[in-house]
C-alpha positions in Angstrom: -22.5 10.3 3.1 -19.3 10.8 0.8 -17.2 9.4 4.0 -19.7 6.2 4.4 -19.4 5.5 0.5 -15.3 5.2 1.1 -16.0 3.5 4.1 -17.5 0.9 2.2 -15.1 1.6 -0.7 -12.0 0.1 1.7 -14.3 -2.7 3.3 -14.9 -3.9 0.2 -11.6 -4.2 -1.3 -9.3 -5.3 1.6 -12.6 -8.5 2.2 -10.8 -9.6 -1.1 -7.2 -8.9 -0.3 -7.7 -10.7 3.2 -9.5 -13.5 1.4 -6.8 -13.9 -1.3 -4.6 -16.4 0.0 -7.6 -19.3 0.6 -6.6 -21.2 -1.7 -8.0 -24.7 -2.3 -8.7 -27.1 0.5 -6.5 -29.8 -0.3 -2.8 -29.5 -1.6 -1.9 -31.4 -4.6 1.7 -31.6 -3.2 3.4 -30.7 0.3 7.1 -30.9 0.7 8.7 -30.0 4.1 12.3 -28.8 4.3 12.4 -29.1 8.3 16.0 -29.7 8.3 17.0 -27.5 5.6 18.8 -23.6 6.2 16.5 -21.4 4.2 18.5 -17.7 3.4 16.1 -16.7 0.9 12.9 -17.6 -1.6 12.5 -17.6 -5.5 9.1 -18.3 -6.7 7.7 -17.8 -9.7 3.9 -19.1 -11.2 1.7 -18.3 -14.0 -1.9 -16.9 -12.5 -1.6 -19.0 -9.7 -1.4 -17.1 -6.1 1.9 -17.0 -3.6 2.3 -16.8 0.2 5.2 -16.3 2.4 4.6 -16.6 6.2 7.2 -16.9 8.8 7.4 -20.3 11.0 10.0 -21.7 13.3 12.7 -24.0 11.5 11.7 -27.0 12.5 8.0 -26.2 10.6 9.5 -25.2 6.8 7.6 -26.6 3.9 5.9 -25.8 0.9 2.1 -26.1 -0.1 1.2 -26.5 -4.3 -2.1 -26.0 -5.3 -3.6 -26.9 -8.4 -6.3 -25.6 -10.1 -7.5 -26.0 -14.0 -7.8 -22.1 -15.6 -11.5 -21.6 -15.8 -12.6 -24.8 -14.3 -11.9 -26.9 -11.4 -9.8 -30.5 -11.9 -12.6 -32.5 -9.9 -13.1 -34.3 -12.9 -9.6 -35.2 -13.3 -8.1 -38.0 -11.3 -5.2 -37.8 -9.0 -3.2 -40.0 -11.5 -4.6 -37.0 -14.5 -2.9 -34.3 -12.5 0.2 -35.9 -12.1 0.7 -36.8 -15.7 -0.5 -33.6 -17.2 2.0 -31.6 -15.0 4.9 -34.3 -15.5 4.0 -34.0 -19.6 3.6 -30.2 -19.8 5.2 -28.3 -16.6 8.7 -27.9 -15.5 7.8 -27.8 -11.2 10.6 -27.5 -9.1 10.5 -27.4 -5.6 14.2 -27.3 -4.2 16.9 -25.8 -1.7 20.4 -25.1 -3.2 23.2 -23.1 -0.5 20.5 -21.7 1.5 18.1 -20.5 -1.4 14.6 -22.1 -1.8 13.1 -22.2 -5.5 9.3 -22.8 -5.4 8.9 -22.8 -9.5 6.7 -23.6 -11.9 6.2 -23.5 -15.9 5.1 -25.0 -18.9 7.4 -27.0 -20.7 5.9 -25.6 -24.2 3.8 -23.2 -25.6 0.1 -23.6 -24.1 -2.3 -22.8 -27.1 -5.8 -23.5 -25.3 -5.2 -21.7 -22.2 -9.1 -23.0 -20.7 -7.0 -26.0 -20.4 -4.1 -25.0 -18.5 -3.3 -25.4 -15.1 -2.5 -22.8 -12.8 0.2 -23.4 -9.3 0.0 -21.5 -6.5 2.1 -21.9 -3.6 1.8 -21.5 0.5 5.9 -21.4 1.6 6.0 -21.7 5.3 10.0 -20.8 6.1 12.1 -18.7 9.0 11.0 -15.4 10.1 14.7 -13.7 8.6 14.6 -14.6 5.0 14.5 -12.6 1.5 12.1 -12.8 -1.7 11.9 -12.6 -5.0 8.6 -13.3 -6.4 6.6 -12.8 -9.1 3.2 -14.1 -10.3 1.1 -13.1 -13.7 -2.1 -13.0 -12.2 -2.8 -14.1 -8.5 -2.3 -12.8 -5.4 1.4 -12.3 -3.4 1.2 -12.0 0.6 3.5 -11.7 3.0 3.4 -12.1 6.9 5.9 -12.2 9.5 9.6 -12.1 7.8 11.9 -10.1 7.9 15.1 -9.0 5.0 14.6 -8.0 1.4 11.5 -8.6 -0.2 11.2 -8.3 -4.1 7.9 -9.0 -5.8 5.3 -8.4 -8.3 1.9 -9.5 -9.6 0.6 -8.1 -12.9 -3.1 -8.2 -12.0 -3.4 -9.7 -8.2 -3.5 -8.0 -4.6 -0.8 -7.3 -2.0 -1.3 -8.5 1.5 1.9 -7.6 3.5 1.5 -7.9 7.6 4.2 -7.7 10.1 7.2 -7.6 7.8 10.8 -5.6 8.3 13.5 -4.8 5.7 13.7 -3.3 2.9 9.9 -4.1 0.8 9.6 -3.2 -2.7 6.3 -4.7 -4.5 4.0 -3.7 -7.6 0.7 -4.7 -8.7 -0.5 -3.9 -12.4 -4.4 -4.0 -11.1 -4.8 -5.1 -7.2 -5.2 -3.6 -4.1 -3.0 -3.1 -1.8 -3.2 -3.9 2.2 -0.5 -3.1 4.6 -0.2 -3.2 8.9 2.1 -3.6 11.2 5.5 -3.3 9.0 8.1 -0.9 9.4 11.2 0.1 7.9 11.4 0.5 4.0 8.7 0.1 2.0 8.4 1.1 -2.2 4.3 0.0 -2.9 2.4 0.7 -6.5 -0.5 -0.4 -8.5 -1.4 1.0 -11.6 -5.4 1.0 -10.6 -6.3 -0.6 -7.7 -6.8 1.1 -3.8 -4.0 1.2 -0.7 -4.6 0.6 2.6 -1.4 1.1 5.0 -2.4 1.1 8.9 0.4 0.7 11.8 3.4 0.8 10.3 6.4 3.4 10.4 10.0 4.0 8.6 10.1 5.4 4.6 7.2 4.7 3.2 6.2 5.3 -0.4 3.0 4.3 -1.8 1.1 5.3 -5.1 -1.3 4.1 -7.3 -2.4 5.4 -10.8 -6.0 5.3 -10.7 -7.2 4.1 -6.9 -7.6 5.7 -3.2 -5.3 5.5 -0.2 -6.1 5.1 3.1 -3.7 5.9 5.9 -3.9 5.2 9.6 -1.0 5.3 12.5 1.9 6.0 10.2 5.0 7.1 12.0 8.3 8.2 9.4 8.8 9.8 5.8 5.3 9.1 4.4 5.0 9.8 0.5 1.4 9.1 -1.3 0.0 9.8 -4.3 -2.5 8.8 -6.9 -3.5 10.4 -9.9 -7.3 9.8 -9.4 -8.3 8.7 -6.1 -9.1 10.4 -2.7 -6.4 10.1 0.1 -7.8 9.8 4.1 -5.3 9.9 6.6 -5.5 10.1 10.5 -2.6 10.2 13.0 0.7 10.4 11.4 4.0 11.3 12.4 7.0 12.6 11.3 6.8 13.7 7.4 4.1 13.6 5.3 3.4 14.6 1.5 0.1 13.2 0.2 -1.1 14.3 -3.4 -3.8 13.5 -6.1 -4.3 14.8 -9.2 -7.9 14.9 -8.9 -9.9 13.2 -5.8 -10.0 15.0 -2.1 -7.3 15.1 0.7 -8.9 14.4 4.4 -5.8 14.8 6.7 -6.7 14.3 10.7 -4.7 14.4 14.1 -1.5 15.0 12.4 1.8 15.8 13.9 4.4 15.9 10.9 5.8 17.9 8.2 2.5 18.5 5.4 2.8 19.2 1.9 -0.3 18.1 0.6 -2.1 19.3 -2.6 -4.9 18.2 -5.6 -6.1 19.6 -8.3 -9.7 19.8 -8.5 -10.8 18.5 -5.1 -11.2 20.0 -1.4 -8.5 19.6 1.4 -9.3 19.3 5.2 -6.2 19.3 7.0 -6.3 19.2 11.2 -3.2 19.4 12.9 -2.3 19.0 16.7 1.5 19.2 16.8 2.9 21.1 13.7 6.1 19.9 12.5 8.6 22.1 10.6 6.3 23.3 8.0 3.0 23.0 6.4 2.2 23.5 2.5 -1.1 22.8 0.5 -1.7 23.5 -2.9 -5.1 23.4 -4.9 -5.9 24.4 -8.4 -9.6 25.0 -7.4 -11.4 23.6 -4.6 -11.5 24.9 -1.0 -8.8 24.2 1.7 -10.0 23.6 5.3 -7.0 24.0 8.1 -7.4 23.3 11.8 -4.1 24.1 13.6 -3.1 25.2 17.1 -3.3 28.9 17.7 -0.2 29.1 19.6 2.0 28.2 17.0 4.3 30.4 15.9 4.2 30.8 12.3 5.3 32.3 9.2 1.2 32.7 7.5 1.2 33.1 3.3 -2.5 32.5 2.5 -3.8 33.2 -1.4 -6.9 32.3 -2.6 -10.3 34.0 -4.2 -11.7 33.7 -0.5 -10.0 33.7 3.0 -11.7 33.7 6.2 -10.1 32.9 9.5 -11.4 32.3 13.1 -9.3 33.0 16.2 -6.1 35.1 13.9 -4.5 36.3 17.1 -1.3 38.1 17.4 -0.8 38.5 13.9 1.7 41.2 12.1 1.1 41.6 8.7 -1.3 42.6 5.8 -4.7 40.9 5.3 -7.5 40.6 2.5 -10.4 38.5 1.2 -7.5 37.3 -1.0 -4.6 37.3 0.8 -2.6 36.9 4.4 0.5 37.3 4.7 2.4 37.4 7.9 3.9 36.5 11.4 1.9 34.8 13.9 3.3 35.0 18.0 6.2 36.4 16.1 6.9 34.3 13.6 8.2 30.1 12.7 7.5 27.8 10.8 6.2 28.5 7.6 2.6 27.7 6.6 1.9 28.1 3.0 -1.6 27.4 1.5 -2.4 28.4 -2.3 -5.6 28.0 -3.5 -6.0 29.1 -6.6 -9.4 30.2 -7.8 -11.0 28.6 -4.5 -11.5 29.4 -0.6 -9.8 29.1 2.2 -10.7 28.2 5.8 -8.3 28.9 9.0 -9.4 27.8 12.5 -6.7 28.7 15.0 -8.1 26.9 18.4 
């Protein structure tokens, strides 16, 4: 049941991230820069969303959107629109030595924000260009370029597929949605849930209040929330994976583990141990599933051990504590439970 309600939990969320970039229908502007060298994008909007996708040369252009906070401008004319933005926004839409600006802001202070208008942009430029965007409210995603990507969005989701380089991004509230990147990626949101599926290199993903969902990772793999559950299913390479208070489900790994919460339960199952394997809880109970042939270095504490299949062990044993060599001894695996149980199935 408590795997069905995340289920839903992840549906839910990444239905909104995928919907995010549908913006209107009809563009208020469209501005193609076919012949243009595009290095790199600057955009910057107030509540309005962003979109970066990669196209061939010939296709570059840029999409506006307008929309009226709180209200929809079909009772404004075409003629309306233009002359409120031309009277009240600074929008600039522009290449300069390779760099393309996609901008827009108010020209003074807005003091009846119901009455503001709100950009959002769809930039369609060259798979090998770098970012740097930003947007107060909407949604940022990014599909199919490669280089440096820089942005943030202080209430809005991330949608990031198929992207290379080095990717650093930040929500204050949204979710996060990531497959089929690789390389460097540096992911946060203060509340909202990550999902990261198909995507290898450094990877560091966190959020404050929300769960993570991992799936085919491949590299150095570091996530953490303080209140969330983390799921995670065949991963590679280096993993630590921590919350401060939700559960750790950890399936077909075959990576370095440290993993550790404190106050739920961890189930850990791994087919191909890497170097070594540490989990850490204050309370709950730690479930571990690892191949009996590995030679190991065993430290188990807890108020409760119990192990199946413990063969060719050395050591001392207890209800409370194991501490030994297994097939004479390797790779250290350290679990501390505190003041909960402990499950060991060598098979």
């Amino acid at each position: 049941m408590k795997k069905y309600l995340i289920l839903l939990l992840f549906t839910a969320t990444f239905m909104i991230v995928n919907a995010q970039n549908k913006f209107e229908k009809k563009p208020y502007l469209t501005q193609s820069f076919s012949g243009a060298t595009i290095n790199s994008v600057v955009s910057k909007t107030s509540g309005g969303n962003i979109s970066v996708t990669a196209v061939s040369p010939s296709e570059s252009k840029v999409e506006v959107f307008v929309t009226q906070n709180g209200n929809s401008l079909n009772s404004l004319s075409d003629d309306e629109i233009k002359t409120k933005i031309v009277e009240d926004y600074d929008l600039d839409i522009s290449v300069n030595n390779g760099n393309l600006t996609v901008t827009a802001k108010p020209k003074h202070e807005i003091t009846n924000w119901k009455h503001a208008l709100r950009f959002s942009f769809k930039i369609f430029v060259d798979q090998k260009v770098s970012t740097k965007l930003e947007t107060s409210g909407g949604n940022i995603a990014l599909k199919g370029i490669s280089g440096n990507q820089d942005f943030k969005t202080s209430g809005g989701n991330l949608s990031l597929e198929e992207l290379s380089g080095t990717i650093k991004g930040k929500t204050s509230g949204g979710n996060i949605y990531v497959r089929n990147c690789k390389d460097g990626l540096d992911l946060s949101t203060s509340g909202g849930n990550i999902l990261a599926k198909n995507a290898k290199g450094h990877i560091h993903i966190s959020t404050s209040g929300g769960s993570i969902k991992l799936s085919n990772l491949k590299g150095n793999i570091n996530a953490s929330t303080n209140g969330g559950n983390i799921e995670g299913e065949v991963i590679d390479g280096e993993l630590s994976a921590s919350t401060s208070g939700g559960n750790v489900s950890l399936q077909k790994l075959s990576c370095n583990l440290k993993a550790s919460t404190s106050g739920g339960n961890i189930d850990v199952s791994i087919q191909n141990p890497g170097k070594y394997v540490t989990i850490h809880n204050s309370a709950g109970k730690v479930s571990l599933t690892i191949p009996k042939n590995t030679s190991m270095d065993l430290k188990l504490n807890a108020m409760k051990i119990s192990t199946q299949n413990l063969e060719n062990f050395n050591g001392k044993t207890s209800k409370e504590e194991i501490n030994g060599t297994v097939n004479g001894g390797g790779i250290p695996v350290v679990i501390d439970a505190g003041g909960g149980k402990i499950d060991v199935v060598f098979n």
